[in-house]
BABA-475353 format. One record per atom (N, C-alpha, C, O): atom name; x, z, y negated. Coordinates in steps of 0.1 Angstrom, whole numbers, always signed. Atoms other than C-alpha are relative to their C-alpha. Layout:
('CA',(X,Z,Y))
...
END
This chain:
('N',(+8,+0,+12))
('CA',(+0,+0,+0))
('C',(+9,+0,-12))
('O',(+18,+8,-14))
('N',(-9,+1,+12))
('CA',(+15,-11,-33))
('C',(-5,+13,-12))
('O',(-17,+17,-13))
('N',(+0,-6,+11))
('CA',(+20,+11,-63))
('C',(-16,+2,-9))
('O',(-24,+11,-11))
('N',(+16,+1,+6))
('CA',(-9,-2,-81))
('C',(-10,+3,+7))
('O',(-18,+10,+1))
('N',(+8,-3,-7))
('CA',(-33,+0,-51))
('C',(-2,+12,+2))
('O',(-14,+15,+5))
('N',(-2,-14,+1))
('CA',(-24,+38,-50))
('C',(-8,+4,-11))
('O',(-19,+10,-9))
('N',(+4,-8,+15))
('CA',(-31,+46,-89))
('C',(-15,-6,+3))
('O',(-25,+2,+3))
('N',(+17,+5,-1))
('CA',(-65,+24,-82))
('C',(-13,+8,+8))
('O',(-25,+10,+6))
('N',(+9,-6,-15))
('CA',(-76,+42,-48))
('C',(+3,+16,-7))
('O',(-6,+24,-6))
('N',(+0,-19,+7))
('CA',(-64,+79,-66))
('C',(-11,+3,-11))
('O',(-17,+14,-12))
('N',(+10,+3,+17))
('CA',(-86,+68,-101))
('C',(-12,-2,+8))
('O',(-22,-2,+0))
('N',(+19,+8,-5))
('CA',(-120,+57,-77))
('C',(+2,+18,+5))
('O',(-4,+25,-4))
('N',(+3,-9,-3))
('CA',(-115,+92,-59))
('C',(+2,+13,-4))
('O',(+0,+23,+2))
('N',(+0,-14,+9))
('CA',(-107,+118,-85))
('C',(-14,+4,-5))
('O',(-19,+16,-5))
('N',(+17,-7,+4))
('CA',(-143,+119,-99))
('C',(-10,+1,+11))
('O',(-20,+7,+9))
('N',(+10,-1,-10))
('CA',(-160,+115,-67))
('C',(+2,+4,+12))
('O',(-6,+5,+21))
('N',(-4,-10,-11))
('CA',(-139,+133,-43))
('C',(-2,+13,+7))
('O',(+4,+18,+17))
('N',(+4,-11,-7))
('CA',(-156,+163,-37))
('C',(-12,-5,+6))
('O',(-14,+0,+18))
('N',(+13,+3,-5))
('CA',(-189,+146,-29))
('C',(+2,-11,+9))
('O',(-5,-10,+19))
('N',(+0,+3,-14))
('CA',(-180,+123,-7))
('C',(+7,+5,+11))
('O',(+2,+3,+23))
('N',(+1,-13,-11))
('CA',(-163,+147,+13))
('C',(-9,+7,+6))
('O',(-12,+5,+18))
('N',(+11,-9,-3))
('CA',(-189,+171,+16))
('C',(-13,-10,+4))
('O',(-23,-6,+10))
('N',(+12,+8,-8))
('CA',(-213,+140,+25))
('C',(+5,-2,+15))
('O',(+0,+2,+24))
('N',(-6,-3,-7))
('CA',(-188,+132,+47))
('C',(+0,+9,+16))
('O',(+0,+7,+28))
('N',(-1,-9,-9))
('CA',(-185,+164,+61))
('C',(-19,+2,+8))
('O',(-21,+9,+18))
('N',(+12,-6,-4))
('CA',(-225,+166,+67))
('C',(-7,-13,+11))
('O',(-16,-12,+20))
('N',(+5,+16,-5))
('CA',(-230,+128,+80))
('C',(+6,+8,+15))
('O',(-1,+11,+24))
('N',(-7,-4,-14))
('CA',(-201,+144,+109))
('C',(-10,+11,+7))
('O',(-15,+8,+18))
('N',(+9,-11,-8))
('CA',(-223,+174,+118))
('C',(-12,-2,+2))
('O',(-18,+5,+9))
('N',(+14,+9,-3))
('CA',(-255,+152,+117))
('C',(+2,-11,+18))
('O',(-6,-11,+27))
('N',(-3,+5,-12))
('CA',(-238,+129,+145))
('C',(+5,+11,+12))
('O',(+3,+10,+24))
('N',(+3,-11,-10))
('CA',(-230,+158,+163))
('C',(-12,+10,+4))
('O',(-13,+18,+14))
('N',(+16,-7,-4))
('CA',(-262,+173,+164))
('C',(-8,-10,+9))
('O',(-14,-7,+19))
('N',(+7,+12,-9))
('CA',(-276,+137,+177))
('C',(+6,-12,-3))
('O',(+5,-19,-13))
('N',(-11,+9,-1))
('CA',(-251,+112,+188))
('C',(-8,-16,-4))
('O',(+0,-25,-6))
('N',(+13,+9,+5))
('CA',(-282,+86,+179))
('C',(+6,-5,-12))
('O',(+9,-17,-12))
('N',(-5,-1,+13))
('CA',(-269,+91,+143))
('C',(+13,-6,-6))
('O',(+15,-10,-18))
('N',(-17,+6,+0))
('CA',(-232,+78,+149))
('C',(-4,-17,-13))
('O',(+0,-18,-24))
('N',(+1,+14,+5))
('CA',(-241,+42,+136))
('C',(-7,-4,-13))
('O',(-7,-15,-19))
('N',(+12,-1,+11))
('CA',(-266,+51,+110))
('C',(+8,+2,-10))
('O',(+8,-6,-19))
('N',(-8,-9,+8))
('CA',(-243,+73,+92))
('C',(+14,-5,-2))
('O',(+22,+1,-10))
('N',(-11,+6,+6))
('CA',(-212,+49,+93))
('C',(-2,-9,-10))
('O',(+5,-10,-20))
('N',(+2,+5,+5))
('CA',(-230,+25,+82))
('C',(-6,+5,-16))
('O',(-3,-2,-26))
('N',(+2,-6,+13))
('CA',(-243,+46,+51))
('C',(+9,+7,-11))
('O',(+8,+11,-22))
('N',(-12,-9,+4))
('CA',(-211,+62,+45))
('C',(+8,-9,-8))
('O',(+16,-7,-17))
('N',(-7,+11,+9))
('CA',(-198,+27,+38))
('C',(-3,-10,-10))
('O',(+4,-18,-16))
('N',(+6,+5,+14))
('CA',(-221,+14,+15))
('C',(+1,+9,-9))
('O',(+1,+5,-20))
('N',(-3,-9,+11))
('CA',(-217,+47,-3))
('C',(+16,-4,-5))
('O',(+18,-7,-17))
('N',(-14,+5,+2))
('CA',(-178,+38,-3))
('C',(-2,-14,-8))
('O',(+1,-12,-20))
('N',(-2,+12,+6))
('CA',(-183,+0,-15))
('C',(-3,+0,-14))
('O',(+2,-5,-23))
('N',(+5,-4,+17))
('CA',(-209,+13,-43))
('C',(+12,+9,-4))
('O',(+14,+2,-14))
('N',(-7,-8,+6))
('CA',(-184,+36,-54))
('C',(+13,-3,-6))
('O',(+18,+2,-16))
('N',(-11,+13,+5))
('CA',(-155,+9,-56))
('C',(-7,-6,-12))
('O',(-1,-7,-23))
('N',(+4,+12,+6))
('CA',(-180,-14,-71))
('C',(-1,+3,-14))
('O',(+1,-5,-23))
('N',(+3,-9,+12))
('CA',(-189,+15,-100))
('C',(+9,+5,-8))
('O',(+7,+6,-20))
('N',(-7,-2,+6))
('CA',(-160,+25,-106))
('C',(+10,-11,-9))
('O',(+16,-8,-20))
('N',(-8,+10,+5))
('CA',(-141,-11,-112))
('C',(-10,-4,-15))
('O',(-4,-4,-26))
('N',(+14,+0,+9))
('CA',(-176,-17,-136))
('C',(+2,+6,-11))
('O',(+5,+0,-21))
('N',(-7,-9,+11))
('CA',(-168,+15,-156))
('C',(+11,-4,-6))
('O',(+10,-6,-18))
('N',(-15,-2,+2))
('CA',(-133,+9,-159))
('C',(+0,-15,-10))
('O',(+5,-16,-21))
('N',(-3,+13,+11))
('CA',(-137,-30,-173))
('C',(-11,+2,-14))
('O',(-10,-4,-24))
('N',(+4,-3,+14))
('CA',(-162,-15,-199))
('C',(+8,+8,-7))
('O',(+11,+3,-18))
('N',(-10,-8,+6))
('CA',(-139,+11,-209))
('C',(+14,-9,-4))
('O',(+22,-5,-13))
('N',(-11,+7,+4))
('CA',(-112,-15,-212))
('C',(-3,-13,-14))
('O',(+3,-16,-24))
('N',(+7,+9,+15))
('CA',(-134,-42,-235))
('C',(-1,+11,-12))
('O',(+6,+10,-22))
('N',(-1,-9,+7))
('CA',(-142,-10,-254))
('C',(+10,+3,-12))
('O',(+9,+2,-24))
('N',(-17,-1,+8))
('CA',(-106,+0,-263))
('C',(+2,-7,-4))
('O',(+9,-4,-14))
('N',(-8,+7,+7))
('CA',(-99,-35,-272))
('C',(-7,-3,-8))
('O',(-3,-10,-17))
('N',(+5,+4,+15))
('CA',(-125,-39,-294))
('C',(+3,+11,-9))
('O',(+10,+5,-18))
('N',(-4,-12,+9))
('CA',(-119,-4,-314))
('C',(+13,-3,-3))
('O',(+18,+0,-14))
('N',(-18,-1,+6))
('CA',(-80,-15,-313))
('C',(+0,-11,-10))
('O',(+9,-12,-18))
('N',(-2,+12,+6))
('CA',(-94,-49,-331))
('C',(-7,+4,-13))
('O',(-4,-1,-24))
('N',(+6,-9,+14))
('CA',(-115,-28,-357))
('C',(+8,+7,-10))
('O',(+6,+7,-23))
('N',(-7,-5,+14))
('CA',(-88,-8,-371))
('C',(+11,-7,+1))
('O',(+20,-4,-7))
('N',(-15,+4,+4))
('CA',(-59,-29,-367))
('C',(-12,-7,-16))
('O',(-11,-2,-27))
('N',(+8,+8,+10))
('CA',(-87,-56,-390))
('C',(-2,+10,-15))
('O',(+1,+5,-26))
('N',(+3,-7,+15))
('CA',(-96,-25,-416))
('C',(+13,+6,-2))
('O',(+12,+14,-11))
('N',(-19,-8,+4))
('CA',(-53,-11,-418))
('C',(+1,-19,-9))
('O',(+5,-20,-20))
('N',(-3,+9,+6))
('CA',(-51,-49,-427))
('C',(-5,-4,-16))
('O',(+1,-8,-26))
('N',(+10,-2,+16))
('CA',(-81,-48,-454))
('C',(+4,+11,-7))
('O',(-5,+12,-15))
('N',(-4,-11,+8))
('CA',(-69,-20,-470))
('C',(+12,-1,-4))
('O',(+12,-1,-16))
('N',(-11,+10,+7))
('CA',(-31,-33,-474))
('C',(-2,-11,-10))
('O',(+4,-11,-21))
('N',(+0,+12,+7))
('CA',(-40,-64,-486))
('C',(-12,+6,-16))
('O',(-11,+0,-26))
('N',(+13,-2,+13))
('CA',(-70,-49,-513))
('C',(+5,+18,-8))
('O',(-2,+26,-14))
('N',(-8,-14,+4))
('CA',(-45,-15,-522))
('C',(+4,-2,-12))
('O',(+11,-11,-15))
('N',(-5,+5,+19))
('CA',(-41,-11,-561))
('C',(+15,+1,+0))
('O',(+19,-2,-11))
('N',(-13,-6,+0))
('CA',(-5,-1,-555))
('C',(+7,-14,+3))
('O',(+3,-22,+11))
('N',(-7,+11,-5))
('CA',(+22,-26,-556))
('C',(+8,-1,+12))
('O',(+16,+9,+14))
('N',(-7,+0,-12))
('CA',(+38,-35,-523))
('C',(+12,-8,+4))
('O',(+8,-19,+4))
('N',(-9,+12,-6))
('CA',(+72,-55,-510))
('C',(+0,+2,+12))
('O',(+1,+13,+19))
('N',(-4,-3,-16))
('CA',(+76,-68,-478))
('C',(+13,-2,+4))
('O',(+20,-12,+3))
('N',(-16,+5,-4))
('CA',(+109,-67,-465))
('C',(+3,-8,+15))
('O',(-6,-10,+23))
('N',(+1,+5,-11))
('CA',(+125,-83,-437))
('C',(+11,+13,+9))
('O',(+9,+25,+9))
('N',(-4,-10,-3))
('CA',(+153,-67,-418))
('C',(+14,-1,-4))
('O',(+22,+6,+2))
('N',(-15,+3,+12))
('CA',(+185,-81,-442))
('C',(-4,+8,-14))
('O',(+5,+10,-23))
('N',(+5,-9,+13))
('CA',(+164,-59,-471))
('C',(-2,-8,-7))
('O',(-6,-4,-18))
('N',(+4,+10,+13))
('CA',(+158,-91,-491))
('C',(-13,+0,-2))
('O',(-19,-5,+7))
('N',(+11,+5,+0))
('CA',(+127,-93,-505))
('C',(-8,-10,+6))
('O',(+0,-19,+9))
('N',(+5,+14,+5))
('CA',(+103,-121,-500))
('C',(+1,-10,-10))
('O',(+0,-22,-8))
('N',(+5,+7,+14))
('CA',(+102,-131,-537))
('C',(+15,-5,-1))
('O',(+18,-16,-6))
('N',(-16,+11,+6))
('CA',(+144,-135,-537))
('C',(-3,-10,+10))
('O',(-2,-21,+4))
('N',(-2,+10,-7))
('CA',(+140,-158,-506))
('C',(-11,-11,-4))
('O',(-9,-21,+3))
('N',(+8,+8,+0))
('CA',(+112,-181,-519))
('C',(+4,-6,-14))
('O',(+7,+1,-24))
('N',(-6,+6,+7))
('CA',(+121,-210,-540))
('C',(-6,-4,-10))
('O',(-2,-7,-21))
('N',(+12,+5,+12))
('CA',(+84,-220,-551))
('C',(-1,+15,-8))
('O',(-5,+13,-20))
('N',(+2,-13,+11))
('CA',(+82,-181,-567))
('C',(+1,-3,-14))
('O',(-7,-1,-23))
('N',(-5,-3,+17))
('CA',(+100,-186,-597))
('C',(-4,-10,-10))
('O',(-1,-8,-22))
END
């Protein structure tokens, strides 16, 4: 199992790892009460598993559009407020020259 597959399968069962244990644990003592049960209860155990992949990857790509819209909101208003700031500004590069000495149409 790679790296990434680890952090993915650790992240689906940190919030839901007590409960599906404890279903788990109740599905096993159901099939042992009536061996009938064996097939019912695998089969239920693993559509509870698939939904719980399926919900969590779900969450996870909302929570990621989310973030990137909020990161495009304030980078947009840090930009509107630079550009519309009563204060005067230079930009430098990383020789310390102005812009205004390097441009030719300025003057």
């Amino acid at each position: 199992m790679s790296d990434k597959d680890k952090k993915t399968f650790e992240s689906i069962f940190t919030k839901t790892r007590v409960y599906l244990v404890v279903i788990g644990i109740v599905l096993i003592i159901l099939c042992i009460q009536n061996i009938a049960f064996i097939i019912p209860s695998i089969l239920l155990y693993s559509v509870l598993l698939v939904y719980t992949f399926w919900t969590n990857n779900k969450n996870k790509t909302e929570l990621d559009k989310h973030i990137q819209e909020i990161t495009f909101n304030v980078d947009t208003i840090a930009k509107n407020a630079l550009i519309n700031s009563p204060f005067p500004l230079v930009i430098a590069e990383e020789d310390r020259k102005s812009y205004m000495e390097k441009c030719k149409f300025c003057y």
